[in-house]
MARFIGU-319942 format. One line per field, with one value per residue (C-alpha): residue in one letter; x, y, z. Coordinates in Angstrom, 1 decimal. Last residue first. Layout:
BEGIN
residuo <- c(A|...)
X <- c(X|...)
Y <- c(Y|...)
Z <- c(Z|...)
***
This chain:
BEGIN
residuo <- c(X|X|X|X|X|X|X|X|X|X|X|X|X|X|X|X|X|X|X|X|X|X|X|X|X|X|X|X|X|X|X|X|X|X|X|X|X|X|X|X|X|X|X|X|X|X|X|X|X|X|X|X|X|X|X|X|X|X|X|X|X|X|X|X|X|X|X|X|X|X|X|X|X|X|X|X|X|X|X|X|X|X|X|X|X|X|X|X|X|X|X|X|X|X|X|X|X|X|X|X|X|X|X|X|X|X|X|X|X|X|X|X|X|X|X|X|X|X|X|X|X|X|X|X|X|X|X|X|X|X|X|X|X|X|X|X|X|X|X|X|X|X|X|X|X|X|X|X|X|X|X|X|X|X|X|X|X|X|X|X|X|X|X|X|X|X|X|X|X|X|X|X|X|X|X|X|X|X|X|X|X|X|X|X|X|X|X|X|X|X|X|X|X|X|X|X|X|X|X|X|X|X|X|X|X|X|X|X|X|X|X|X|X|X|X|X|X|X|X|X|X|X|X|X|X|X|X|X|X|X|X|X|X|X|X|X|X|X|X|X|X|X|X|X|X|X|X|X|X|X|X|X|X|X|X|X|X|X|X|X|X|X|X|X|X|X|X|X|X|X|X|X|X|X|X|X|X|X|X|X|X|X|X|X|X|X|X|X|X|X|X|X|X)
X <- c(-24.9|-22.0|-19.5|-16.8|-18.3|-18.7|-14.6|-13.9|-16.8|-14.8|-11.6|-13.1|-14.5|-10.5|-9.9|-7.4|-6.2|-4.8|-2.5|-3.2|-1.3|-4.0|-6.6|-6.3|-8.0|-10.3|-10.7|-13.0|-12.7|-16.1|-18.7|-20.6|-22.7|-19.8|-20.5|-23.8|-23.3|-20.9|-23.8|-26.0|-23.9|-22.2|-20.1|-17.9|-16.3|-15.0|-13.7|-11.9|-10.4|-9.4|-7.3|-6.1|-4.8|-3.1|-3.5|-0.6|0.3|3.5|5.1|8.3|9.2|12.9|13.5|15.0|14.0|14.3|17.0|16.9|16.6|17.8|15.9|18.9|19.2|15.1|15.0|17.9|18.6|15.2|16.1|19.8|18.5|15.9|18.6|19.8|21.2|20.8|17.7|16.2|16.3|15.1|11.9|11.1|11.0|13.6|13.2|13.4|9.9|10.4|12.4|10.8|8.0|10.0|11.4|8.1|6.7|9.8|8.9|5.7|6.4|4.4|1.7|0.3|2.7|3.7|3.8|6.3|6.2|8.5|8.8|9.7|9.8|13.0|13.7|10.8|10.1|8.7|11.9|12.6|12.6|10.1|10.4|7.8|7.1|6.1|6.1|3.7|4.1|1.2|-0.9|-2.9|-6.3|-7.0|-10.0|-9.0|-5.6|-4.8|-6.7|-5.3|-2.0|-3.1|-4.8|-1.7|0.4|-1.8|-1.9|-5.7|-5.9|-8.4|-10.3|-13.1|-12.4|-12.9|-12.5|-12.6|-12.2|-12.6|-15.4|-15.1|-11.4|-8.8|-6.5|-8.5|-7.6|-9.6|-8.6|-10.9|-10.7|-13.6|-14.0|-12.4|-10.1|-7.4|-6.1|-6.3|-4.7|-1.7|-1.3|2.6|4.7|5.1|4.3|1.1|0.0|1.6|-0.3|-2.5|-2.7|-4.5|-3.2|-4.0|-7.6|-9.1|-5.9|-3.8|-2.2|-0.4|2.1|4.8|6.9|5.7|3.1|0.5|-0.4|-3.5|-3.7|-6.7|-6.6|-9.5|-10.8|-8.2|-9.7|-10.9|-14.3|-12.2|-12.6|-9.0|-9.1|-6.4|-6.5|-4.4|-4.3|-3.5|-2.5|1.3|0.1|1.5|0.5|2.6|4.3|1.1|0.7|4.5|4.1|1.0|2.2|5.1|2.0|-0.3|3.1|3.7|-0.2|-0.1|2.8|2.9|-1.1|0.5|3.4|1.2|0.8|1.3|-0.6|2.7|5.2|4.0|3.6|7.2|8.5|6.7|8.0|11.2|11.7|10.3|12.7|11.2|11.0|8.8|9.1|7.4|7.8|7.2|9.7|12.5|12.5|13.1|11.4|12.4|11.3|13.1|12.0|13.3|13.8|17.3|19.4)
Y <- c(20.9|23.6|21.5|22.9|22.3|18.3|18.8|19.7|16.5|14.3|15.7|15.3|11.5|10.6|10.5|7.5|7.6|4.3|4.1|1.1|2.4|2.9|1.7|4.5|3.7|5.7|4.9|6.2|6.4|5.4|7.1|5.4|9.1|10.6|8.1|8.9|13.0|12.8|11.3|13.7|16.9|16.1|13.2|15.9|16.8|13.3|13.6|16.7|15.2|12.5|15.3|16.8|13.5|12.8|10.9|11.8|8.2|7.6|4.3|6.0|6.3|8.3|9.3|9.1|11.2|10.7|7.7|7.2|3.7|3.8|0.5|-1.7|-1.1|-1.4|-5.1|-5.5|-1.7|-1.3|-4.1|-2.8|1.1|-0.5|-2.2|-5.7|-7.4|-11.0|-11.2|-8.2|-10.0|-13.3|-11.5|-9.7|-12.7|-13.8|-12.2|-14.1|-13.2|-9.6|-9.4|-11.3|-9.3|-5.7|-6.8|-7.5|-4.5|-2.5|-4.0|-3.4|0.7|1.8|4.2|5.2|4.8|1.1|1.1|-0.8|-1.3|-2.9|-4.7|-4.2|-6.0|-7.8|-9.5|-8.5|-10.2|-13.8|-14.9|-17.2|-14.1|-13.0|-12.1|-9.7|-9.4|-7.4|-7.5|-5.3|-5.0|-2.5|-2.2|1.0|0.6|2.7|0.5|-2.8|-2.9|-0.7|-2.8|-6.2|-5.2|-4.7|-7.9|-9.6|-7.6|-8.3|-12.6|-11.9|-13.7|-11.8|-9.4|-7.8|-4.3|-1.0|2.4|5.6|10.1|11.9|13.9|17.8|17.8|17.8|15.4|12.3|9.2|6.3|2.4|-0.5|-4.0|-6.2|-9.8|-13.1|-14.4|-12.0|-14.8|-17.3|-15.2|-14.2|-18.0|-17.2|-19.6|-23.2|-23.6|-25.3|-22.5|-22.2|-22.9|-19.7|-17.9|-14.4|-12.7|-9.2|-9.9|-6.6|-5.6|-2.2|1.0|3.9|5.4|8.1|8.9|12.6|11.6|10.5|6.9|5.2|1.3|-0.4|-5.0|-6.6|-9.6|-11.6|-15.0|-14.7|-12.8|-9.6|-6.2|-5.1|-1.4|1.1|4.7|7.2|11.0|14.0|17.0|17.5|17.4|15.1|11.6|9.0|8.5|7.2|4.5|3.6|3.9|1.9|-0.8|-1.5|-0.9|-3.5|-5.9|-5.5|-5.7|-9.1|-10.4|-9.3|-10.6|-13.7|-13.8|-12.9|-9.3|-7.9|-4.5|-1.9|-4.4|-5.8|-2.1|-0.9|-4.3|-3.3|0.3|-1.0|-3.2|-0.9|-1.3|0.3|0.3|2.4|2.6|4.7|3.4|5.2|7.5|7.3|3.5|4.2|6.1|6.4|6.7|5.4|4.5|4.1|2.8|1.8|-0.9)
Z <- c(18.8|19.2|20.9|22.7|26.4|25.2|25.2|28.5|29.6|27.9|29.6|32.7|32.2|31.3|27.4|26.1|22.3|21.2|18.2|16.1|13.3|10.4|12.6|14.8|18.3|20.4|24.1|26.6|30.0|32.0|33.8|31.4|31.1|29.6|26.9|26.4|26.6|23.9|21.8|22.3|21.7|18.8|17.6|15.4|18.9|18.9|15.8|16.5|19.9|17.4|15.1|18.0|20.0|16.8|13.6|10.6|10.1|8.2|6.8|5.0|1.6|0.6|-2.8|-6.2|-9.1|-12.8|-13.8|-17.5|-19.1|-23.2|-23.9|-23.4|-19.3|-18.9|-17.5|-15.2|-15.0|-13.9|-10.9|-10.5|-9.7|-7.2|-5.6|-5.9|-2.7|-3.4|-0.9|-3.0|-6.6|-4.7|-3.2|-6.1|-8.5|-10.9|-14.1|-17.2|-18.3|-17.5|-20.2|-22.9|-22.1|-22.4|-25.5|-27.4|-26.3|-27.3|-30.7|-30.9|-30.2|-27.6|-29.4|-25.8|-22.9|-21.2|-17.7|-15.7|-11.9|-9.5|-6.1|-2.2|0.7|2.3|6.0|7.5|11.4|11.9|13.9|10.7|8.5|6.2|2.2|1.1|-2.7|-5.8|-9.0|-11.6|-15.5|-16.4|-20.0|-18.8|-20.5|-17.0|-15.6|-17.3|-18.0|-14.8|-12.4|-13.7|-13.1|-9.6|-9.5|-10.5|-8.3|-4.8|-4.7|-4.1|-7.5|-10.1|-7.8|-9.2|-11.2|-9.0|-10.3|-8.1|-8.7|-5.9|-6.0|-5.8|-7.2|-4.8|-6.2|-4.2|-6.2|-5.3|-6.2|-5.3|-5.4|-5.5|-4.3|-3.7|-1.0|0.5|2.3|-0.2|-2.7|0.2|1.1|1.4|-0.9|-0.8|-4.5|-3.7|-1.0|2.6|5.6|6.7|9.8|10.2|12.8|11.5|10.6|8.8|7.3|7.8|5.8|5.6|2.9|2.9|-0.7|-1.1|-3.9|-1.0|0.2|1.7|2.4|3.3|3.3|3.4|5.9|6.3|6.2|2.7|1.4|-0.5|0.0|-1.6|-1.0|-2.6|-1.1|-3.3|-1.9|-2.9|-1.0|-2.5|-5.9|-8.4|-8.4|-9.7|-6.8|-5.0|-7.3|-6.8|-2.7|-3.1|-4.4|-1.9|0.7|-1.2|-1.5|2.8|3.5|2.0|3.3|6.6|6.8|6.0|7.9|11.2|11.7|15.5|14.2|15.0|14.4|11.3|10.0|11.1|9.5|6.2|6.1|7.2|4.3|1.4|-1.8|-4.3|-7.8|-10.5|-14.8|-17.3|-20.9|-24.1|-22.8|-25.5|-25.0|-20.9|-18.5|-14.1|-10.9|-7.9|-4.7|-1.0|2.2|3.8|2.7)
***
């Protein structure tokens, strides 16, 4: 199943409702940072996450960052996303090795540890705006959940999950997100929890095939669910040599000059995709000529 999300209301749009299904943009991130399991996990649900955050945006220049800055063994987790369905992200400790909670799960809580999570929405404005609540599980959902009751009195419904083959590579990520609207009815309330207290989780709903559509379907399909948009997500990075031949130009003058001074090539990596930038002597010294201080 390739890639994608839906949006969608239901109960005469007193509910706002998000699925994806995100495989290959988990798989592309364990591949591109050699994640362990855990780390897979973890960065997998904050991605799946962040892909629904992101959608809820609505200009084509902003941008969502979630942080969870946590003390476990992974050492934070960074993910950015926009409203056109691409997302970004990496963990502190990518090969981070846990044994399996009590329910035999991925350690993700114990991995993230404890902590603060931040959210920042930059729509263009002159500060972006940010809210940050301290981290309730590390498991991901409940602390993003969490987020929106607290910092957006946003009662939120969030599932997510990253099932891993025995070869270590992604078999399924995805998850959901349900919002209820002001003046929600008490008795859609009421439905929706007995609802989503049946569900089976993420992982199980994906490994038997269900799509995004089936998911809502599963919890929303009484409550009048409509179908709004459906689109592709991707795991996109836009660094290039340009954009870190700006950065190094930013350095100035002094600084430059240091690390022409090695004698030695330097090497700039993107943590969002571990790219590695290589610059010979020459071409440092090419672009110490364009800086201005």
């Amino acid at each position: 199943m390739a890639d994608y999300m839906i949006r969608a209301s239901a109960a005469d749009n007193f509910v706002r409702a998000f699925a994806v299904t995100s495989r290959g943009v988990t798989e592309y991130a364990r591949k591109a940072h050699n994640l362990s399991p855990v780390a897979s996990a973890a960065l997998g649900r904050t991605m799946a996450a962040g892909l629904m955050m992101g959608a809820m945006m609505k200009g084509e220049k902003d941008v969502l960052t979630i942080q969870f800055k946590g003390d476990g063994p992974l050492g934070g987790i960074t993910v950015t996303s926009s409203s056109d369905g691409s997302v970004k992200g990496y963990v502190g400790n990518p090969g981070v090795i846990l044994p399996p909670n009590e329910y035999g799960h991925f350690d993700v809580g114990g991995a993230v540890g404890k902590g603060i999570l931040h959210v920042m929405r930059d729509i263009g404005l002159k500060e972006p705006y940010a809210g940050q609540v301290d981290i309730q599980s590390g498991e991901i959902a409940q602390d993003i959940a969490y987020y929106y009751a607290l910092s957006e009195q946003v009662p939120t419904v969030c599932a997510l999950g990253v099932l891993m083959n025995k070869d270590n590579t992604v078999r399924e990520s995805g998850g959901y997100m349900i919002q209820l609207m002001p003046d929600c009815p008490e008795e859609v309330i009421a439905r929706l929890e007995r609802k989503v207290t049946a569900m089976p989780s993420v992982t199980e709903l994906l490994r038997k095939g269900r799509s995004p559509e089936d998911i809502l379907k599963d919890i929303l399909g009484e409550m009048k669910l409509e179908i709004h948009e459906s689109m592709p997500v991707r795991f996109r990075c836009v660094c290039s040599r340009e954009r870190v031949t700006a950065a190094l130009i930013a350095l100035g003058r002094k600084e430059l000059t240091a690390i022409i001074d090695d004698g030695k090539p330097e090497t700039l990596n993107c943590g969002f995709c571990n790219t590695d930038y290589t610059f010979t002597v020459e071409e440092m010294r090419e672009i110490l000529r364009q800086c201005r201080r």
